[in-house]
Steps between C-alpha positions, in 0.01 A plus 500: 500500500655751748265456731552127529896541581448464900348124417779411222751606758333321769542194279798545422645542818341214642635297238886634611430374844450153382762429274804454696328267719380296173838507399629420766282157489555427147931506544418286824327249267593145350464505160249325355412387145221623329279223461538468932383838481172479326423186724606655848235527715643723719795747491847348544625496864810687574782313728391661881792510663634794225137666491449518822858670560470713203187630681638572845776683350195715372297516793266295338279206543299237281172626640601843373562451202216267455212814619771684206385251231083539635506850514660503159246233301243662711582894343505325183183371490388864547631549190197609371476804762839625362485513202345781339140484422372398126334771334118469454336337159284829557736774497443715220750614214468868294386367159681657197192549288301703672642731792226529719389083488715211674531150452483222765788228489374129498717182613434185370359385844262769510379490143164320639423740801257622217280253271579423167170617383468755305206837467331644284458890541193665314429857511341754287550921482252709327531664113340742348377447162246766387364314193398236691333672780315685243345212345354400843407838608131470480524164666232409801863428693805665609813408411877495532790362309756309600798289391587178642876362523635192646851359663641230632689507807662238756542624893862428507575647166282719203519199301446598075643822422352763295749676268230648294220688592165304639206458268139485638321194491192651477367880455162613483197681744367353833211642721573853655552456921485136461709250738783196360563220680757188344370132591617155324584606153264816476478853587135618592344819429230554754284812540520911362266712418320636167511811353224617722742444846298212504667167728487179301470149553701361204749261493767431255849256505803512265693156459892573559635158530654302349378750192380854506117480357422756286161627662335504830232304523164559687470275836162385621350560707575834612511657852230479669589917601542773285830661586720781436861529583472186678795285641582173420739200654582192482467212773483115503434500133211759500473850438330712771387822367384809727444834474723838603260665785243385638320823519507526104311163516139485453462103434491262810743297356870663577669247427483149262687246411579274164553134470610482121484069526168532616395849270325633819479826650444492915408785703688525848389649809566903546721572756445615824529900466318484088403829418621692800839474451739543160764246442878652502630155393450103439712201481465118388710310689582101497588223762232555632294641192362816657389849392630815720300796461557808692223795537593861573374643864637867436666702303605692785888459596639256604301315194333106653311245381297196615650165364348225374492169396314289277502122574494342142401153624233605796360776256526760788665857589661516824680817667907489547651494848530774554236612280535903481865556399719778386570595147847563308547910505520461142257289421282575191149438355669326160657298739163280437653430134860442593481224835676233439439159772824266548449284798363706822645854388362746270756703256487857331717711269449869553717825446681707756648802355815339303444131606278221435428320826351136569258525746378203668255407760517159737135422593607243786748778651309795383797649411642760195812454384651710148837509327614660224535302161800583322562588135138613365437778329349798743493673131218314334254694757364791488568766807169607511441096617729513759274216738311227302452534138440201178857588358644339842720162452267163521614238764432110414628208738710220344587229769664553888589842554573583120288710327458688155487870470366667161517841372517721208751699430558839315703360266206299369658208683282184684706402775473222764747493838464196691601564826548308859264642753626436923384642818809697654362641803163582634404762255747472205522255215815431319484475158771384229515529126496096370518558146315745282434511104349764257324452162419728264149596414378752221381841662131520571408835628622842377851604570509665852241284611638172773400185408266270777422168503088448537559136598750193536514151601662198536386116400 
């Protein structure tokens, strides 16, 4: 409180000044009883002739003393101004159980800045189990295994805690270069390819709410497209499926989407620049539901692309204003996988050097802005994946500017960070630690080998 002594002695001082004066008034007083006092509806007069003398002996006049009594009311009613300021419900404090992760203080009043609601996190990270790829080694399909976990979190808190380690809800083989997408109560499998490199046109879902099923179940009817490391996302209750590059795409439909109340597949018109140029990265976005898709014009540097936009409702591509616009330096081809929509700005998670940055774009500014995101593990990386990589940290949006980081550790440990994304200046994004929480899962690869997560969600 040092710094606040100028204004406490300001205060103070003033208050000196006034006192003799008040005195002054009160000895000059009649006395009154209390009950006269409540019901007074104005102060008690003093006799004039012995004010008014009092006051020349002082130099003084009633008009004085009167702008006295203003100024003073008037300095206290900037009260507020003086005092020092309250501390933010935001600032963060050092948590005690983990060195590197903080904790953000709540008031009552601001328990609600956040809904109540609550979100459940599904993920899964790949196992090997050499039995059971054996059995299906002369299948017509290739496969890989994964585990499955859930959790329960809440935006302004990480809700159930996990003192033992997570179990999987479900474990088993799914379609080799296939895409996941989460919708309702059910996570779709759509797409892969056979053991012949072959793309596919199946379609699969796994019910996870309110009760894990126990199988995947076929869904017809299937794409109308055979595909093959296709991507998949999820917008006004449908899933839109495409594929990677256009170039590796021989069937004239890129891109189709899935009404699962209706059980119909519907082709969509190719965009503008389909099979000419390769697609660096793609976005669903909402209010208004729209697709962003952005083409690559060179590789040469500085790296561009031509923007566009897919009109949902109209059923038409359009071009950005300006169309042709400048890439991130390190923007990377995975970055296709990792793009994550909130509103009218596209975010990233990539590695530079020791730190793991959030990059994000604003379509209506065309702006980048990064920042680094404090207390992840640079470790669980390999060196030799210094830019992009599948064993980078996986970014989901909660509500407002609060999102949900998630990343494997080396110590075999799931953890999610929620933090609080701003805009600080024109290129820089400030980021603070909300809360974070790790659970425990068994070790799925061999020792030496960094876990990854192949896919999460939230419903």
């Amino acid at each position: 409180m040092d710094g606040f002594v100028p204004k406490e002695g300001r205060i103070q001082c003033f208050m000196e000044e006034g006192t003799p004066q008040r005195r002054k008034e009160r000895s000059s007083t009649k006395k009154m009883s209390l009950k006269d006092f409540m019901n007074r509806s104005s102060p008690p007069q003093t006799d004039s002739s012995m004010e008014e003398g009092s006051l020349r002996k002082k130099g003084l006049s009633k008009d004085s003393i009167g702008e006295g009594i203003s100024k003073k009311d008037k300095r206290y009613s900037m009260g507020q101004d003086l005092l020092p300021p309250q501390r933010s419900p935001y600032i963060s404090e050092l948590s005690t159980r983990h060195p590197t992760a903080t904790y953000e203080s709540h008031s009552h009043r601001d328990a609600r800045i956040f809904s109540p609601r609550s979100y459940d996190i599904f993920f899964c990270l790949p196992f090997l189990d050499w039995k059971l790829l054996e059995e299906v080694r002369n299948s017509v399909y290739q496969w890989q295994s994964l585990e499955w976990y859930s959790i329960n979190i809440h935006a302004d808190g990480p809700g159930t805690a996990y003192p033992k380690r997570l179990i999987p809800f479900w474990k088993g083989l799914i379609p080799m270069s296939s895409a996941l997408a989460a919708l309702g109560s059910h996570i779709y499998c759509l797409g892969g390819r056979n053991a012949a490199y072959e793309p596919l046109r199946d379609v699969y879902k796994l019910r996870v709410t309110p009760h894990a099923a126990k199988e995947w179940i076929d869904v017809s009817p299937r794409m109308i497209s055979r595909r093959r490391h296709p991507h998949a996302s999820v917008l006004g209750g449908k899933i839109y499926v495409l594929n990677n590059l256009c170039r590796d795409h021989t069937d004239p439909h890129w891109c189709e989407v899935f009404d699962p109340v209706r059980r119909k597949w519907e082709a969509l018109p190719n965009p503008p620049t389909f099979l000419q140029d390769g697609l660096i990265f793609y976005a669903a976005l909402e209010n208004p539901d729209r697709i962003i898709g952005a083409f690559r014009v060179s590789v040469d540097a500085p790296p561009s692309a031509i923007f566009y936009e897919y009109n949902v409702q109209h059923r038409s591509w359009k071009e950005l204003v300006p169309a042709r616009r400048m890439l991130h330096p390190m923007y990377h081809f995975d970055w296709l996988e990792r793009t994550l929509g909130v509103g009218n700005t596209l975010y990233w998670i990539e590695r530079k050097l020791d730190e793991i940055l959030l990059i994000a774009y604003d379509l209506d500014l065309d702006v980048w802005l990064q920042g680094p995101i404090p207390g992840l593990e640079c470790g669980c990386i390999p060196y030799c994946e210094v830019r992009g990589g599948p064993r980078l940290p996986r970014l989901l949006h909660l509500e407002k500017n609060r999102f949900c980081v998630l990343e494997c550790t080396l110590a075999d440990d799931f953890c999610c960070m929620v933090i609080d994304v701003s805009r600080m200046c024109e290129k820089t994004l400030g980021i603070s630690v909300a809360w974070d929480q790790k659970y425990g899962v068994d070790p799925k690869l061999p020792k030496g080998m960094p876990q990854m997560l192949s896919f999460c969600t939230k419903l």
